[in-house]
N, C-alpha and C positions, 0 to 999 in steps of 0.2 A: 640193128643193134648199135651201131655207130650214132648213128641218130640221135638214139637213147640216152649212149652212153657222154652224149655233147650236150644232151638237155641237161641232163643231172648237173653234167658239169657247169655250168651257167648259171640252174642254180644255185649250187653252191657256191660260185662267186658271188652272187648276191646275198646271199645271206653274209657269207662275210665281211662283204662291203657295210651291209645294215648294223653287224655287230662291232667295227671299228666305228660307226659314226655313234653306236649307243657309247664305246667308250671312249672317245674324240674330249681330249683334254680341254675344257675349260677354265681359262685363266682369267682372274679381276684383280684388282690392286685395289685395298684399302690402305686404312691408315698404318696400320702394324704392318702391312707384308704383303705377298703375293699371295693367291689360294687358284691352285688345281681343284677344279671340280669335277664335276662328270655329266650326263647325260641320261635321260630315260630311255627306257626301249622303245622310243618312237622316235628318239631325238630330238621332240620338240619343248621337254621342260628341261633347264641346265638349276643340275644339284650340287649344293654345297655342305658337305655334314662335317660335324667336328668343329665347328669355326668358335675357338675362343674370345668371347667378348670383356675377360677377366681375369685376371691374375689367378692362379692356382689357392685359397684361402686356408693354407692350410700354415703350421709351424706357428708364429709371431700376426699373419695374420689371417689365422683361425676366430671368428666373431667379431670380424673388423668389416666394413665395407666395402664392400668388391673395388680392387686394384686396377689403375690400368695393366695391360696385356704390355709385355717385353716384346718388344718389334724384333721379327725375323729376316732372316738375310735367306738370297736366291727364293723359291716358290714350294710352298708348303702343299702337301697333298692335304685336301678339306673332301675326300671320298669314300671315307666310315664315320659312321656316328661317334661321337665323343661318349667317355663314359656318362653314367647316372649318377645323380649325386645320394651321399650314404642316405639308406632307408631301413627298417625294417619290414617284413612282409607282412603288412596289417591287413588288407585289403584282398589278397589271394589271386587277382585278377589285372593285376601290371603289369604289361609282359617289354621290358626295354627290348630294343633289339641287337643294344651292345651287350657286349657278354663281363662288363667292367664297372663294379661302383667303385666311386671314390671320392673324395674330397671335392680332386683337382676335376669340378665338374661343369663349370661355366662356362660352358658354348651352347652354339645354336648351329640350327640348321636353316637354308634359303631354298627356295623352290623358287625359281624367276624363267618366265618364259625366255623365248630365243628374243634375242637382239629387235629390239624396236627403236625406231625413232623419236617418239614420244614418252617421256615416262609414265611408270604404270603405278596404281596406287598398292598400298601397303595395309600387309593384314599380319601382327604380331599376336601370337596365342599364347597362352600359359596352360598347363595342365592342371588336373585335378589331381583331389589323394588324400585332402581335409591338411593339408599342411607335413603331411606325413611321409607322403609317397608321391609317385610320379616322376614322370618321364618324358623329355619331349621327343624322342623317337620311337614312343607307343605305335606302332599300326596302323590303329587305330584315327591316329592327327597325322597320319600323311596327307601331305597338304598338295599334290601334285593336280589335285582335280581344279584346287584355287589358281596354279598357273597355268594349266590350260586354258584358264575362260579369262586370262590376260592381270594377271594379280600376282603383284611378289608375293611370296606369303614366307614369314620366321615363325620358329618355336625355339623358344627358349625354356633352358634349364633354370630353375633356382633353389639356394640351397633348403633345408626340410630339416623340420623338427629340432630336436637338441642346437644343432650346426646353424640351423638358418634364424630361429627365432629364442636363444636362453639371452635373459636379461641377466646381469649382476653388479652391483657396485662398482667393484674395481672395473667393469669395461666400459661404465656410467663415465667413470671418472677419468678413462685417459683417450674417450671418445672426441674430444673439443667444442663437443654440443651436448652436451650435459644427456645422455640418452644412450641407452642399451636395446638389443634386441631388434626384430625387425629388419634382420641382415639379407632372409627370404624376399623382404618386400626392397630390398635396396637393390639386390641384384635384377631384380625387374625393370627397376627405374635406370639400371646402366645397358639394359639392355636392349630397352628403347632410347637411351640415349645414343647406343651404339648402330641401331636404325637411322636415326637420324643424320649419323655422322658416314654413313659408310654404305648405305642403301642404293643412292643414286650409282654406284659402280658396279648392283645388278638391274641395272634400268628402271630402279623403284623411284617413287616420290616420296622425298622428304618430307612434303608440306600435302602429304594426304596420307595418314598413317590413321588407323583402326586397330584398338586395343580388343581383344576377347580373352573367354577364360570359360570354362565351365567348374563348376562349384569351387573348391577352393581357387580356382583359377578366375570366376565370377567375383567372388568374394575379392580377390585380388581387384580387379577390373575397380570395382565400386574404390577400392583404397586408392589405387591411382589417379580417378578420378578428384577425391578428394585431397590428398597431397598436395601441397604449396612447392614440393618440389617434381612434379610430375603433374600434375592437373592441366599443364597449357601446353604440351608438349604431345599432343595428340589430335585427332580431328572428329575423330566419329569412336565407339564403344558399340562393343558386344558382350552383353550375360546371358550364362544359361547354367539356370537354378543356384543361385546363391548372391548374398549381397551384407556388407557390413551394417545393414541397418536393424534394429532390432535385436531379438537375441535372435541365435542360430543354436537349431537343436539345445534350445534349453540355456548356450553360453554368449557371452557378452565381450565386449574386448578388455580383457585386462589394462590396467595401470602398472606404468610401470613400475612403483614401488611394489606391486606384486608382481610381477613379473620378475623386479632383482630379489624377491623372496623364493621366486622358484630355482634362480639359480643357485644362489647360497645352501638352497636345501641340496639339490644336486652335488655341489663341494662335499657339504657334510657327510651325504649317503657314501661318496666314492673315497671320502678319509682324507683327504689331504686338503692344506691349508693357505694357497693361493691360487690364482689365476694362474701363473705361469706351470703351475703340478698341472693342472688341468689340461691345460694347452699341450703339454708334454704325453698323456695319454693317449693311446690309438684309438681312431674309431668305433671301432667294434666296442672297446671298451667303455666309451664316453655313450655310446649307442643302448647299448645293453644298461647301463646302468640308468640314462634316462629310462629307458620303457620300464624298468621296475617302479615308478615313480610316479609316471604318466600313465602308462598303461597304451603308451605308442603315439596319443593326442594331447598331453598336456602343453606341448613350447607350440604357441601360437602367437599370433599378430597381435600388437597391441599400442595402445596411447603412450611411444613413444617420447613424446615431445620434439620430434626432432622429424620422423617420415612423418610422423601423424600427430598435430599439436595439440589435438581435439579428437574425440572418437568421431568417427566417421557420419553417423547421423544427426552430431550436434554442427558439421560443416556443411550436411546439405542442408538444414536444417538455417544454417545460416546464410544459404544461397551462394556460398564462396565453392561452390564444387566444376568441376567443368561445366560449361554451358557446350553442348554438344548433342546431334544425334544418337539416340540410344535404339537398340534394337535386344531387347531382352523379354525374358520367361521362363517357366517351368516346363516340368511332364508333367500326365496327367496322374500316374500313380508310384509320383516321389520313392513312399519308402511301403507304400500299402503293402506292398510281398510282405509287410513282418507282423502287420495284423493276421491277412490272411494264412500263414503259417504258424502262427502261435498254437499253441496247443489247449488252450481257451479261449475257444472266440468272442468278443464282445458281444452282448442280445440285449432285448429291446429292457431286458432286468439290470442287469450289471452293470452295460454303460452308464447311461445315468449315473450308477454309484461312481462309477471311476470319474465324471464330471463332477459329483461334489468330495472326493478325494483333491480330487484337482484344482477345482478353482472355487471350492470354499461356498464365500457368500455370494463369488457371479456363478455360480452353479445352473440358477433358472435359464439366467442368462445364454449361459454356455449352452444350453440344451436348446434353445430356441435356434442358435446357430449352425447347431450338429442337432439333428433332431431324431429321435429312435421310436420311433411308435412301431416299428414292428424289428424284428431281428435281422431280417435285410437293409433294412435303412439303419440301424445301428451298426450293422458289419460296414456299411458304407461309410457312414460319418466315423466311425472310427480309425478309417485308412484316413480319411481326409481330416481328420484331424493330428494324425503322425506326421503324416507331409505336410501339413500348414506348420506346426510350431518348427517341424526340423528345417524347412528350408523356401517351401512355399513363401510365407507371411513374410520373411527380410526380404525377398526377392521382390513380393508386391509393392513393400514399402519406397525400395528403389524409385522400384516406374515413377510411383504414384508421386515424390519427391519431386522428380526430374524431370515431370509434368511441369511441376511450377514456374518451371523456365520459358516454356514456351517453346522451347525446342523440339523435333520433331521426336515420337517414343513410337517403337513398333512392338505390340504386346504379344508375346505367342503363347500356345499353350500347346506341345507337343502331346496329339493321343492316338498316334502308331502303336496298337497291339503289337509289341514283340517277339518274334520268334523264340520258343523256350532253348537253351541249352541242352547238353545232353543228360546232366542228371538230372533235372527238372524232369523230362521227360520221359525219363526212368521210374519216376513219381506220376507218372501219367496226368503232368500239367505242360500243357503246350503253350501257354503263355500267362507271365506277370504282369499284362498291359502295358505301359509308360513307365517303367522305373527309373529311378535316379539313373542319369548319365547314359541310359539307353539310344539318345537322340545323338550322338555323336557318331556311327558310323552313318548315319543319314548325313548328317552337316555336311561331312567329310566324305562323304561317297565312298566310303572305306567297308563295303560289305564282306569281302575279302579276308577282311582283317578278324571277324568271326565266323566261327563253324557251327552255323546252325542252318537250319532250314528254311533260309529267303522263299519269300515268294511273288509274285512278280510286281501286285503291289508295292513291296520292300523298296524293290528299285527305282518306281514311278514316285516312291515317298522323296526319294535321295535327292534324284536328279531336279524335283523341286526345291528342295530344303539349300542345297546347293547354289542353284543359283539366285534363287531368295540372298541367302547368303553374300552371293558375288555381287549382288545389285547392290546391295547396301554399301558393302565395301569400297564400291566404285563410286558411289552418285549419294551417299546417305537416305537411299530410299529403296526397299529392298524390289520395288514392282517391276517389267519387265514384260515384255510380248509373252504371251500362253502361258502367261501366272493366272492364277484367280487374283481378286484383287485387294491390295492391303493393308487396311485403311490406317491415318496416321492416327495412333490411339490420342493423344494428344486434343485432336478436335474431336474423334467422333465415341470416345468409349468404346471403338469395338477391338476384337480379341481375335485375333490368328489361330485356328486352330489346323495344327501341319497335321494331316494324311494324304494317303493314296488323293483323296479328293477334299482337297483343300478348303476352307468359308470363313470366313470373318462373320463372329457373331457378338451380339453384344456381351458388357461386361457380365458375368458372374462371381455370384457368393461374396458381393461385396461386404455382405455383411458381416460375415466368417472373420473376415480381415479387419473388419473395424472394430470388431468385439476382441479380439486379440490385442488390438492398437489401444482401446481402453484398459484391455489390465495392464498391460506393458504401463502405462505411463500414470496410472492410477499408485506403481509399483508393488503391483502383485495382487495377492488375495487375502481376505485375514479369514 
């Protein structure tokens, strides 16, 4: 019993030993201040949450360009997440893991292994949410699997909707560069500036940083790229499903004289007669009254003149965009769940009609590319053509763009069958295939982070997609001992396609893409 009761006790020293090294203060010195971090339950990732890269943008400068950060005195604790910046619930499906929205939302998070001698390259992420929502301490982007396999990895906050992107005259005018809105995409750019300046004090490299994003966070990625004030300030890129080239689901990037038309109209809705009324209004209220307006997605990114001098495909278009490694793609069944759930499904009759609703006089056309000769192949072309116009077709254009550099492009097409949810499967559907944004607890090794029913594939999907992932980040080539192997689209047209068992095949439906890229620049149908 003695014996026993000495085992136990030994034990239990050790485990508390293990749980003082998981919470073993972590201290670095940036430019603002000192930051307390913390430790995983293994001890081997040191986390930093909370860490403001921005002045709080609220009061006088509410719609101004993210601030420097006011330097702190003695050592800041950086071991909870910082709030989220104001949203509303458009999406159903973003779960922050602060329990705080607010303005004052401009920080980030670091995941950097333990202490090395050499530094480690750097992987910055953006979230998704179409400009509306998002978080960067979703679950979901825990980035600790990126430091384990020797990568700093940040997620950054930026602000959303109303707050991050309303253009208006008056803030045209006391901007000093002639330019409104776009305050979303600036806070980006300060927070890769802020990588740059403050990274090497978690053993990152400055001069090997990798930009990513998935959909609005893609979409993001492509603007940065193209920006004259962000475009050289980076070394390698990652998208997944979206990109400013083309329209996107139907929209285009606004100009900014429409863009300060959206905000004027905004003034007028909430009744008062300057910028400073405005500015003087509470969130909630400036919040609420946009989505009457909007409908949650109207304040979005746009031609600037100032982040963005030009839309963004007339800059690749003019070869001025980054010349860099790119490693981008879609899933394979984008936004199909809303074909397949609609409550008329498209058949080998109808479609067709909805083709010459749609594109008029390219109608033949359009049918040659989607093609329906019987009602399964009409239900098909009909997903595939939801997913091409909403977010597919900008995404190809990208590649197909950034090809012309000559730089290396790695094309994937994520088509991992998904495990369904639990009310899907209360509907006795056990999966939606590849939906939008589906491939990010795969990236991220974050299966954890949903409640569905993995299966053992799932994880063999991850732990490739993974280090796919980490190979890039590190070396600009995603390949790697016991990958299949991944060829650089660039020379060879072939295509990634990530499952359980992985192949590179060649390109597809190019012509899906080029029959879209014809009415696009034909402008339109008659």
């Amino acid at each position: 019993m003695t014996n026993e009761c000495s085992r136990i006790t030994k034990l239990a020293a050790i485990a508390l030993a293990l749980a003082s090294i998981a919470a073993a203060a972590e201290i670095v010195k940036i430019d603002s201040g000192a930051l307390e971090g913390t430790l995983n339950s293994a001890g081997t990732v040191r986390i930093f949450r909370g860490v403001p890269f921005g002045a709080a943008p609220v009061g006088d400068l509410r719609w101004q360009a993210p601030q420097p950060v006011k330097a702190w005195t003695g050592v800041r604790k950086a071991q909870e997440f910082g709030p989220h910046c104001v949203q509303g619930n458009v999406f159903g499906d973003i779960y922050p893991r602060d329990k705080v929205m607010s303005e004052d939302c401009l920080n980030l998070t670091v995941w950097a292994p333990k202490h090395s001698a050499r530094p480690r390259p750097v992987y910055l992420w953006f979230y998704g949410g179409g400009f509306a929502a998002g978080a960067e301490d979703e679950p979901r982007y825990d980035a600790e699997s990126f430091a384990r396999r020797g990568i700093v990895a940040v997620n950054a906050n930026y602000r959303l909707g109303v707050f991050g992107f309303m253009a208006h005259p008056e803030l045209t005018k006391e901007s000093g560069h002639d330019a409104s809105g776009n305050y979303g995409l600036l806070d980006q750019l300060a927070a890769l500036e802020w990588v740059r300046r403050n990274i090497a004090a978690f053993g990152g490299d400055p001069q090997k940083i990798t930009i990513g994003g998935e959909s609005a966070g893609s979409l993001s990625v492509s603007a940065l790229m193209a920006s004259p004030l962000s475009r050289d300030l980076f070394q390698q890129a990652v998208g997944e499903s979206g990109a400013f080239l083309g329209a996107v689901g139907g929209r285009k990037m606004p100009s900014l004289a429409d863009m300060e038309k959206q905000g004027v109209a905004l003034q007028a809705a909430m009744g008062v007669k300057s910028l400073a009324e405005m500015r003087a209004k509470s969130s909630d209220e400036l919040l609420a009254a946009a989505s009457k307006i909007s409908h949650g997605f109207g304040f979005w990114p746009g031609v600037d003149g100032y982040f963005l001098p030009a839309d963004v495909e007339s800059i690749f278009a003019a070869g001025k965009q980054s010349k860099v490694p790119l490693l981008a793609g879609w899933n394979a069944d984008e936004v199909r769940g809303q074909v397949l759930m609609a409550k008329e499904k498209p058949n080998a009759k109808t479609f067709p009609e909805q083709l010459q609703k749609q594109f008029k006089d390219r109608a033949a056309d359009a049918l040659k590319a989607y093609q329906a000769s019987t009602d399964a192949e009409a239900l098909q072309s009909a997903g595939d053509l939801a997913s091409d116009m909403f977010i597919v077709y900008p995404t190809w254009k990208w590649i197909d763009m950034q090809v012309k550099t000559g730089e290396p492009v790695y094309r994937f097409e994520f088509d991992r069958p998904v495990p369904a949810n639990a009310a899907l499967l209360k509907m006795g559907i056990k999966t939606m295939g590849s939906p939008h944004a589906s491939e990010l607890e795969y990236v991220f090794d974050t299966q954890q982070s949903k409640k569905v029913e993995w299966q053992p594939g799932d994880q063999k999907t991850a732990t490739q997609m993974n280090e796919y992932w980490a190979n890039f980040i590190k070396t600009g080539n995603p390949n790697g001992a016991g990958l299949a192997k991944w060829p650089d689209f660039t020379k060879t047209h072939e295509v990634m396609h990530l499952n359980a068992e992985s192949k590179a095949l060649p390109e597809q439906h190019r012509d899906r893409y080029e029959f879209l890229e014809s009415v696009e620049e034909a402008g339109g149908t008659k």
